[in-house]
C-alpha positions in Angstrom: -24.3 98.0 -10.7 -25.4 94.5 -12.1 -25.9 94.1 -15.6 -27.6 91.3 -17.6 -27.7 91.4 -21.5 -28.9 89.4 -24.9 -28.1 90.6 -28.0 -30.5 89.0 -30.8 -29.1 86.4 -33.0 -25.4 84.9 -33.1 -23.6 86.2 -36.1 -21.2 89.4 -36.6 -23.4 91.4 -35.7 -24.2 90.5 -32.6 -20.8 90.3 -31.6 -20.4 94.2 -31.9 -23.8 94.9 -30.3 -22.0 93.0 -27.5 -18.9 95.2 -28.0 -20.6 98.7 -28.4 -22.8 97.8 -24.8 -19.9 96.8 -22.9 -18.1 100.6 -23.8 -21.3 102.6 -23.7 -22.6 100.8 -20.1 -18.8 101.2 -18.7 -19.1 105.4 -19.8 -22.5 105.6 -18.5 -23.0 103.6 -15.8 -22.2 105.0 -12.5 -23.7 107.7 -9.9 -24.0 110.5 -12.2 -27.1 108.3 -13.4 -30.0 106.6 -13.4 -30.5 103.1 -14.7 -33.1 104.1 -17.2 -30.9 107.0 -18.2 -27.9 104.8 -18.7 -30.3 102.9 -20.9 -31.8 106.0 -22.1 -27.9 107.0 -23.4 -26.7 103.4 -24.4 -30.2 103.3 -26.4 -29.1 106.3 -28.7 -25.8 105.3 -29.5 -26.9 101.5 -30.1 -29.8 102.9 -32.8 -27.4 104.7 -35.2 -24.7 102.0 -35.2 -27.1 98.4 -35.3 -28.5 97.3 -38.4 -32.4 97.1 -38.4 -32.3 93.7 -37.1 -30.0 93.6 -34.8 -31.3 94.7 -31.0 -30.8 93.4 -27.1 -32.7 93.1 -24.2 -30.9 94.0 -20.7 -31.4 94.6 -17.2 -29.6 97.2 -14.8 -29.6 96.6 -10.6 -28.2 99.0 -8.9 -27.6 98.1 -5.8 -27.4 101.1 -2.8 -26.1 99.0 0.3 -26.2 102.3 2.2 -30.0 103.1 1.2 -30.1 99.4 1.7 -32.0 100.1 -1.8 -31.8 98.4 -5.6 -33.5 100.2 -8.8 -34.1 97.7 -11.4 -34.8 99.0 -14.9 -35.1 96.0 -17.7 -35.2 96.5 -21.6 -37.4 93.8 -22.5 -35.5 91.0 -20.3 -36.7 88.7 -18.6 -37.7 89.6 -14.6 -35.2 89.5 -12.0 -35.6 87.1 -9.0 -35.3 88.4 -5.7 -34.7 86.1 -2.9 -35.1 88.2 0.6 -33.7 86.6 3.2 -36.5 86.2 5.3 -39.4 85.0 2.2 -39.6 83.3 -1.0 -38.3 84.3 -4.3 -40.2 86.2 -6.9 -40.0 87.7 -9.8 -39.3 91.7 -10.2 -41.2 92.9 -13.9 -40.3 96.3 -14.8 -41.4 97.0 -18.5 -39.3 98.3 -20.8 -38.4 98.5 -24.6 -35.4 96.2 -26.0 -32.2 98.4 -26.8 -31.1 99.4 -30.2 -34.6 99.6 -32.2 -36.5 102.3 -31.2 -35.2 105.9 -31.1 -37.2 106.6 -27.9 -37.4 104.0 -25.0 -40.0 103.3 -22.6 -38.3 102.2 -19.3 -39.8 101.8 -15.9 -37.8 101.5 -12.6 -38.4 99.3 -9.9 -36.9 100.1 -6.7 -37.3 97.9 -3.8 -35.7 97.7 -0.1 -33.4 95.5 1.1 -31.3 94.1 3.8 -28.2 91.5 4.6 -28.3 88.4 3.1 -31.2 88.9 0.1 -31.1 87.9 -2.9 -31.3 88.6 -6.6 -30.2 86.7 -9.8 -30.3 87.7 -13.3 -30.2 85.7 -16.3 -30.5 85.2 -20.1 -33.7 83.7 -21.3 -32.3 80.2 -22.4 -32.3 79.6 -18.6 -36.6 79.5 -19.0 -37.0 79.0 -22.3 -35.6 75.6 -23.0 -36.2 72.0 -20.7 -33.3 70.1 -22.2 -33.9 70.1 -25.7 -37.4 71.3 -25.7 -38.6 74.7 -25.4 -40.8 75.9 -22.6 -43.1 78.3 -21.9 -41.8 81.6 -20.0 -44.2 81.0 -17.3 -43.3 77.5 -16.5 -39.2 78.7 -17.1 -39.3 81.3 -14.6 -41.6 79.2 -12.0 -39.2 76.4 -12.2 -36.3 78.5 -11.7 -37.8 80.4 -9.0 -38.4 76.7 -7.3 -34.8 76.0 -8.0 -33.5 79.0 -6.4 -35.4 78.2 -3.5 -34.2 74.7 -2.9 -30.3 76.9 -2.7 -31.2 78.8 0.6 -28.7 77.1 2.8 -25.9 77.7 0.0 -23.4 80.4 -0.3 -24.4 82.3 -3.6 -21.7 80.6 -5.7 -23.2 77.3 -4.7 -26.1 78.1 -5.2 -25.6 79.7 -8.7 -23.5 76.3 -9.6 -26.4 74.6 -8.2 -28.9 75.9 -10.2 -27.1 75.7 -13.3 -26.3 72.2 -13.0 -29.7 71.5 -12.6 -30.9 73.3 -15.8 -28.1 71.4 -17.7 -29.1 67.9 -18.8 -26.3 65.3 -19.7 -26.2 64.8 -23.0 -27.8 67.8 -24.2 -26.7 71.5 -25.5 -28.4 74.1 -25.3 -30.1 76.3 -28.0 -28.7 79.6 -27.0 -26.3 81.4 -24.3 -26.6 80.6 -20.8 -26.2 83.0 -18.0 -26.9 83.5 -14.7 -25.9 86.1 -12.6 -26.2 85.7 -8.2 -26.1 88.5 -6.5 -26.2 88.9 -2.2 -26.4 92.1 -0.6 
């Protein structure tokens, strides 16, 4: 299982949000579940111990290489991108409620095939929300990484995370919020 997560804001906390999802994901993650139950479970917990204000968005893959399967379930995150190894990249949206908020979650699963050598990468929104020091729109975030994620084909998937990265970063700049980004081959 891959995991992908953004707890809102950058104060105390949402350094224990952090805390309480790394536990609750490491008991409930596994076979005995589903991603949207795993969510489902880490969603109760995270309601009774946040403040009001304080929530995070996620995303689950869980990658079967014997189905030669992956069930995405997001929280409000941003889409995966899956890269097969024979097509473009696109984006994977699976609706879903942000953790911690609401006492009952809305979650859909996505579940897709795969083979050898595709593709996915996760990451926080910073990644295609920002341009350097300006924001961007979502839409024009996700299409530019999808073109940058294309351009790393021919790389292994640590180059082409580094790659990708070192494109979004512009000298002399910092960004806004936490960066992340996650490659995964099958």
């Amino acid at each position: 299982g891959y995991f992908c997560a953004d707890v809102s804001g950058h104060d105390l906390g949402s350094s224990l949000a952090t805390s309480a999802f790394k536990a609750l994901i490491h008991q409930n993650a596994g076979l005995l579940y589903t991603p949207d139950e795993t969510f489902r479970i880490v969603n109760s917990v995270l309601t009774t111990v946040l403040g009001e204000s304080v929530y995070l968005t996620a995303v689950y893959a869980l990658v079967n290489r014997r189905k030669k399967e992956i069930q995405i379930v997001s929280a409000g995150h941003p889409p995966v991108i899956f890269f097969p190894l024979d097509g473009k990249p696109y984006q994977i949206e699976s609706a879903g409620d942000v953790l911690g908020i609401f006492d009952n979650v809305v979650l859909e699963i996505k579940k897709i095939k795969v083979k050898k050598g595709d593709r996915l990468f996760l990451y926080t929104d910073c990644i295609i929300e920002e341009d350097g020091s300006k924001q961007i729109s979502r839409a024009v975030g996700i299409q530019r990484l999808i073109d940058h994620i294309e351009k790393t084909k021919e790389k292994s998937i640590d180059d082409a995370v580094n790659n990708i990265i070192l494109n979004f970063l512009k000298p002399g700049t910092s960004p806004e919020d936490d960066i992340l980004l996650m490659g995964v081959e099958i």
